[in-house]
N, C-alpha and C positions, 0 to 999 in steps of 0.2 A: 594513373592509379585509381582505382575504384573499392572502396569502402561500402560495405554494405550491413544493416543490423536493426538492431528494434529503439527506437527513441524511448527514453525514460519515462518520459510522464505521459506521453499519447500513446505509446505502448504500439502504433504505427509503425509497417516496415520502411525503411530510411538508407538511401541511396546517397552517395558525394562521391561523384568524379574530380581529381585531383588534375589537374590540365596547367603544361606549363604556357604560357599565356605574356604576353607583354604586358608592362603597367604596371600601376599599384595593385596587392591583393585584392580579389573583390567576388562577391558573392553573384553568384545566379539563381533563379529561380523560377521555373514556367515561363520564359521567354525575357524574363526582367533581371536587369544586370546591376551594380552598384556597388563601388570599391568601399572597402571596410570603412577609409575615411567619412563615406558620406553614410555611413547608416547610423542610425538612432536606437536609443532604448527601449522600448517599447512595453517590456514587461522585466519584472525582477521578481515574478513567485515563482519561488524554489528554483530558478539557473536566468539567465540572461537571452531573455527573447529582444531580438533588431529588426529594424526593418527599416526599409527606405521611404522617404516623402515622399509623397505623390505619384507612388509605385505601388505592385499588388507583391511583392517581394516581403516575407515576414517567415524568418526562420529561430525558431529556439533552441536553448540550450549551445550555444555557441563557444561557449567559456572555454573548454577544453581543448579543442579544434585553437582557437585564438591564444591559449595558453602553448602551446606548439610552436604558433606562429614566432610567438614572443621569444620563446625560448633560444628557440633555432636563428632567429634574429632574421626572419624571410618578410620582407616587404614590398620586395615587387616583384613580378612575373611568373603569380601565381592565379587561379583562378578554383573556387568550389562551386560544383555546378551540384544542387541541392537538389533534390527528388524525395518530397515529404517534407511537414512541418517541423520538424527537427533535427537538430544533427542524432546520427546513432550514437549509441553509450558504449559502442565497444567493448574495452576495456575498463572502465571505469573512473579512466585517467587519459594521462597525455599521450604515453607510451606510441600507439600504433598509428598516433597521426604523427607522432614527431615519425616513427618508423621509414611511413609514408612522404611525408614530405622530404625526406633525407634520400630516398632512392630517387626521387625527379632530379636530383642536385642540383636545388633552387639556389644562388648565393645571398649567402647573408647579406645585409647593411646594418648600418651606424645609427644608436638608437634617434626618435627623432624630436623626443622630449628633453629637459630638462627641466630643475629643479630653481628656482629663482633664487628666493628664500625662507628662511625657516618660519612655520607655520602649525596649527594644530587646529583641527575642526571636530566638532563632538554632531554625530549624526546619530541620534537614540540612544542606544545603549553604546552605541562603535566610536572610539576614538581612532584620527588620523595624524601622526604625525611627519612634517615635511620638511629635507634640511639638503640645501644645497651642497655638493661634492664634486670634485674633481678624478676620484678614482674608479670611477662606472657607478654600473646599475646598483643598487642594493635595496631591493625589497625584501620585507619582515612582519611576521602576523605573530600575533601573540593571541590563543585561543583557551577559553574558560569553559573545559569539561566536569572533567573530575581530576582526584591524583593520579589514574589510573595510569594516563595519558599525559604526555610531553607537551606543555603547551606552546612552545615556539618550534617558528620554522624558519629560514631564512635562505635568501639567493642571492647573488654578488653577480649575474647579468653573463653567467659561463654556460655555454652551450652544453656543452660534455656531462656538464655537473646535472644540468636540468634536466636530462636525460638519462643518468642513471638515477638520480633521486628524487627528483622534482613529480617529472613524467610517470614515476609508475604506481603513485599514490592516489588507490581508489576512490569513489564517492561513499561518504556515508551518510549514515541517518542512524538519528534513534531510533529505540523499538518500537515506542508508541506514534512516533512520526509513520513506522511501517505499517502499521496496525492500521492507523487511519486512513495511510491513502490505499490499504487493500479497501476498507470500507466503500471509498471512493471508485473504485475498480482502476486507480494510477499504478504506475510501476509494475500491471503483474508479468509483465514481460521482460525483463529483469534478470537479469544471469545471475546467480547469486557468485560468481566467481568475481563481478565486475563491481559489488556491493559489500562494502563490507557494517553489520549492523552492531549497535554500541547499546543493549542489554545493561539494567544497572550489576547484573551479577553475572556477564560474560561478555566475548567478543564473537560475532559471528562471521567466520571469515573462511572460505574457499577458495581452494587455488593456490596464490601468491603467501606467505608465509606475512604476517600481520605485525607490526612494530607498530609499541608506543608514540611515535611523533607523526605516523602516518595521517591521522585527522589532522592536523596542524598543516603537514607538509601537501594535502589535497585543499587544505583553506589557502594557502599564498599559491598553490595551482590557480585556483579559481580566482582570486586577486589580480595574478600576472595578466591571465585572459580579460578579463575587464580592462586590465589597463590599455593593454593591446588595442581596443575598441577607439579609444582617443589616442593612441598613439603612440601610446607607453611599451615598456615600462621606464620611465624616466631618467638620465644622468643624476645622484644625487641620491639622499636616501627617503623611504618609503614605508613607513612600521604602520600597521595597522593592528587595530588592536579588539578582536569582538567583531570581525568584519564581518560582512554579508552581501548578496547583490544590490541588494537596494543600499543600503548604505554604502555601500562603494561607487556604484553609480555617483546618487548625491556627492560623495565627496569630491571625487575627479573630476562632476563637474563643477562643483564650489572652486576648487586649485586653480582649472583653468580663467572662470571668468574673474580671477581676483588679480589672476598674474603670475599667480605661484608654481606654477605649470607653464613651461612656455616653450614654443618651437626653437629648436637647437640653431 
């Protein structure tokens, strides 16, 4: 499968061959290989940039692509062979990689985290809280817009469900977030179908018909992907509250060096 489009913030055109592949998931890049487990964070302004140690391998905006991964529950015997500094924005969301990765009929696995015990970490303004379970996944973001907007979203670890609801929740931004990175010359390539903008006196939205819980439900999109990156999303529950990449990063990796996170 071959995905092709413009990266959000480099505004570069952006190539990923989907290749079913033996192994764990794992990224390529201009000749350099290295499965999701080993790659790092590297950067967390505005989406989640990886990269590998001691490799020339450095790819951004990964979150959605890995939110896919998550979703669909595909851990091994996949490969993204990346062409440009970033993944494409597609759609705005998960949708056309889960798409894509459901026509290769990659098979699921069994998550490969869980949850120890119960726990809470305050990273800036984001609180995390973490509670051991026996009835699967369930991750939960709780997001502080306005009343306009639904501020919870929530996933119980079902493929089906992630997919119709989860996956097709585009990225947003404020106005004055858009305002500035035109200033900047970021995002002008930007589909506005793939975008949806949050105006204090309207919604700006093309394309896809726009719902109240839709920023909430692209906040625990982009959560699931992070988690994806360590391993996740976790046996056990997962509420985030005020999340963000960098804050999320921080916390997942506070869970695991403390124990509260641990392999299945």
């Amino acid at each position: 499968m071959v995905l092709q489009g413009r990266g959000l913030h480099s505004g570069s055109p952006c190539t990923v061959v989907l290749l079913r592949e033996p192994g764990p998931v794992a990224l390529s890049q201009g000749g350099a290989r290295a499965p999701v487990r080993d790659l790092v964070v590297a950067s967390t302004a505005r989406a989640t940039t990886v990269e590998a140690p001691g490799s020339t391998l450095r790819v951004g905006t990964v979150e959605h692509a890995f939110a896919a991964l998550a979703g669909l529950g595909v851990r091994e015997g996949l490969e993204l062979r990346v062409e440009g500094p970033e993944l494409p924005l597609l759609d705005g969301g998960a949708l056309a990689w889960c798409e894509a990765i459901a026509r290769l009929g990659v098979p699921a696995a069994s998550p490969l985290l869980r949850v120890t015990r119960a726990a809470a970490y305050e990273v800036g303004p984001s609180r995390y809280e973490l509670a051991p379970g026996d009835a699967g996944v369930d991750v939960s973001v709780h997001v502080e817009l306005d009343p306009r907007f639904d501020p919870v979203a929530r996933w119980r670890g079902g493929p089906q469900d992630f997919v119709s609801r989860i996956a097709p929740a585009r990225t947003f931004a404020l106005a004055h977030e858009v305002e500035e990175l035109a200033r900047r010359g970021l995002a002008r390539h930007a589909d506005p179908a793939s975008v949806v903008v949050l105006a204090p006196d309207a919604v700006l939205s093309s394309g896809r018909p726009f719902a109240p819980d839709e920023p909430a439900r692209h906040k625990l999109l982009d959560l699931i992907g992070d988690l994806y990156l360590h391993g996740g999303p976790p046996v056990g529950s997962f509420h985030a509250v005020r999340p963000g990449h960098a804050s999320n990063a921080r916390a997942i990796r506070r869970a695991l060096e403390d124990g509260v996170l641990a392999p299945l």
